[in-house]
N, C-alpha and C positions, 0 to 999 in steps of 0.2 A: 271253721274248717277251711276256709279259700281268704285267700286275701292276706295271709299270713307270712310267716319268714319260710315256710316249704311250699312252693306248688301240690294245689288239689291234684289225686288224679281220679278220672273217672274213667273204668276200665270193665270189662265181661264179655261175653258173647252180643254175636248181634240179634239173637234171636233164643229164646227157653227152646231146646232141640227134646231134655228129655230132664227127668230129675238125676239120674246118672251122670250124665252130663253135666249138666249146671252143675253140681257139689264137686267137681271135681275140678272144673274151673275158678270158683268160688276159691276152693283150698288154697290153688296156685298164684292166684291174681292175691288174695289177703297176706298170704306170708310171704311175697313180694313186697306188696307194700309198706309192709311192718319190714323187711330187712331194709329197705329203704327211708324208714321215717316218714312216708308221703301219708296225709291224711284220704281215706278212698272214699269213694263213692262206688262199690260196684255195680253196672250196669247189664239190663238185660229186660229183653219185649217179651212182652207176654203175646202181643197179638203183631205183624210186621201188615198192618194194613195197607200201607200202599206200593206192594210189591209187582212188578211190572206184569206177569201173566197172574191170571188167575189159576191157574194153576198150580203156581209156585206155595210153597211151606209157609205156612201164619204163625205156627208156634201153637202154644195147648190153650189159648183162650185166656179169660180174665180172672175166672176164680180159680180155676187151677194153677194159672200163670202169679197170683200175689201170692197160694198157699207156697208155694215152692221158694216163693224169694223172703218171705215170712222167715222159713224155715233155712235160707241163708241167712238172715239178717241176727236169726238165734245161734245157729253151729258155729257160728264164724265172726261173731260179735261185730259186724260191720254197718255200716248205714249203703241205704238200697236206692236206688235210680232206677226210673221204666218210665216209656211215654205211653201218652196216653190218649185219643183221638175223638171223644166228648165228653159231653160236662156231663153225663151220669159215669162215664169210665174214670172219670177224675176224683170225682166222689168217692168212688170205693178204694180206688189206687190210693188215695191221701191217708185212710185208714191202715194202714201198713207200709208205704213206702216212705221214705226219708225228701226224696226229690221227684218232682213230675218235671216231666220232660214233656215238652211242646214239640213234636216234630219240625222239620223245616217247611215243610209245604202248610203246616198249618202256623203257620206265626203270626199271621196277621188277625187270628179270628179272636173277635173281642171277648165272643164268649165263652172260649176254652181259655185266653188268659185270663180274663175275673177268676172263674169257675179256681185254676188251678191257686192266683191267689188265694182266694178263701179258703184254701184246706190249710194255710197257717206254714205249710213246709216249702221247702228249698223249690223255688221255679227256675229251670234251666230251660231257655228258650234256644233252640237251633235256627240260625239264622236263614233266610230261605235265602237258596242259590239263584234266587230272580230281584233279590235286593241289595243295595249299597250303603254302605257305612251309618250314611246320614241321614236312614231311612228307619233306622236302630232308637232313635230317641220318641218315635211314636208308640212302640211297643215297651217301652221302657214307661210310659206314661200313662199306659194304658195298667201297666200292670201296678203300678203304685197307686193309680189313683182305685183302684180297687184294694188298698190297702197290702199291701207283696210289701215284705219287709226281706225280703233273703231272695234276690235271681241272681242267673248269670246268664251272661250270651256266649252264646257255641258258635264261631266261625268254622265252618265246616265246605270254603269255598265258592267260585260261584261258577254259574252257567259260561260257557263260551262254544259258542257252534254247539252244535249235536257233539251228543255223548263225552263230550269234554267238561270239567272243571277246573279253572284255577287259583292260587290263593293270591291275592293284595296286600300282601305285609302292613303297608301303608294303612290299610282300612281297619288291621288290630291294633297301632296307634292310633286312630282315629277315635274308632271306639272306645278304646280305656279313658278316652278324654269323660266320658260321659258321668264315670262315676262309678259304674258297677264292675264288678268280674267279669274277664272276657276268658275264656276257656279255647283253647287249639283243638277240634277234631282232625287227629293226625289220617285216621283212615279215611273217614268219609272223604276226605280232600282228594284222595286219590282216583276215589272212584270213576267208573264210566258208564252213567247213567242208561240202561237201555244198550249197551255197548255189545253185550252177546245175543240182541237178538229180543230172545223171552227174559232176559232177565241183564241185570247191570252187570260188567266187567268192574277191571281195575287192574291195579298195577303195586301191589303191597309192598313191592322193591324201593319204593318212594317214600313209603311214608314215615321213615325214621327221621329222612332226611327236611321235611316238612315239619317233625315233628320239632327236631334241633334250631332251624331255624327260626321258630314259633319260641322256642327261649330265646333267641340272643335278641328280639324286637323285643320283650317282654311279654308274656299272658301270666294268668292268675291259675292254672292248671293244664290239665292236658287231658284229651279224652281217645283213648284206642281201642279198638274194637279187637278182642284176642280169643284162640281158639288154639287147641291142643295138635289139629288137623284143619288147616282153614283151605285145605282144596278138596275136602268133604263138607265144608259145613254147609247147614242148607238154608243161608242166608249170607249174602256179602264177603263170601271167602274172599272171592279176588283181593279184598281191599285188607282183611286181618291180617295184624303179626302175629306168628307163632309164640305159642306161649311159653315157649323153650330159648326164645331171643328176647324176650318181654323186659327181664330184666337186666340187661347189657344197655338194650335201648335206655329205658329211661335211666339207668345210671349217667349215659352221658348227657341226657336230657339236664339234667341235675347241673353236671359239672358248669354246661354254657350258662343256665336260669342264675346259677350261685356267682358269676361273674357281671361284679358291677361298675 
């Protein structure tokens, strides 16, 4: 699936809003992908635990949040990505999902990467925005020595001053030196962590452009976060493309990755 002569892409909501919702994203993001030849991974949380108010939207929980992506994984014949935030939520997630996803604030815990190796399925680690390049081969080591035959690492930016991210191009060659797939999260990069307050901003107007230049360094796929309305959605709008521009973006995505 990654690693291949097409760029992965891993794309969905940033959060399960409703089952109306997801199936309908599901539809849009799969026969994108298929007009495009891109092998997918659709993504989507079931729970957004570490969301800056508590007050803010989780999503429908864990058993409700696999039956629905279950139930994408069958309409839509795709393979399914969700993170997942411990080693009993991992357990269950690996029973139906295709890929576990490590958050970025948890990448360094030894025990949800064992845990997510052992389910046998694809580990996508999201790099935390408090770490650098060369920091990328302990968790790389962590997760093979627990026997992980399939990850990748998500650059998804990092920390600079409050409420800022930036990306280091430099530090996705870096990282592909290591051996494994390195995946561009084009929205998260944009983000501005804590930016409005009770909850994160962003800046979505960026991240095509993030996401083009993340082919012409090389990555092994691309991960955007998309929403039919992403100044309603009730998680991470600021940062999603519309999923009316979904496919223009990665087309040129395409054009730069195909140039060698």
């Amino acid at each position: 699936m990654v690693g291949g002569k097409v760029p992965l892409l891993i794309a969905g909501p940033c959060v399960i809003e409703g089952e109306d919702m997801l199936l309908r994203n599901a539809e849009a993001v799969t026969r994108i992908a298929k007009r495009l030849q891109m092998p997918l991974l659709f993504k989507a949380s079931y729970d957004k635990a570490n969301r800056t108010s508590r007050a803010s939207f989780r999503g429908p929980g864990l058993e409700e949040g696999l039956r629905l992506l279950q139930r994408v994984k069958t309409e839509f014949d795709t393979t399914v990505l969700t993170d997942a935030h411990s080693v009993d939520e991992i357990k269950k997630a690996g029973e139906v999902v295709d890929a576990i996803q490590i958050p970025a604030f948890l990448c360094r815990q030894t025990d949800l990467l064992a845990a997510a190796a052992q389910t046998g399925k694809t580990v996508n680690v999201k790099k935390g925005q408090f770490l650098a390049p060369d920091d990328i081969p302990h968790i790389i080591n962590k997760l093979t020595a627990a026997d992980c035959k399939r990850l990748m690492i998500t650059e998804r930016g990092s920390s600079f001053g409050y409420h800022r991210l930036v990306v280091d191009f430099t530090g996705i060659v870096q990282m592909r030196q290591y051996g494994w797939p390195i995946i561009f999260d084009a929205t998260h990069s944009v983000q501005m962590p804590g930016g409005l307050g009770a909850q994160s901003g962003g800046n979505r107007r960026f991240a095509p452009y993030l996401a083009w230049a993340a082919a012409a360094v090389g990555v092994d796929g691309v991960f955007i976060e998309t929403h039919f309305e992403p100044d309603k959605a009730l998680s991470d709008g600021p940062n999603m493309i519309p999923i009316q521009e979904l496919q223009d973006v990665l087309a040129h995505f395409l054009d730069i990755w195909n140039i060698k």
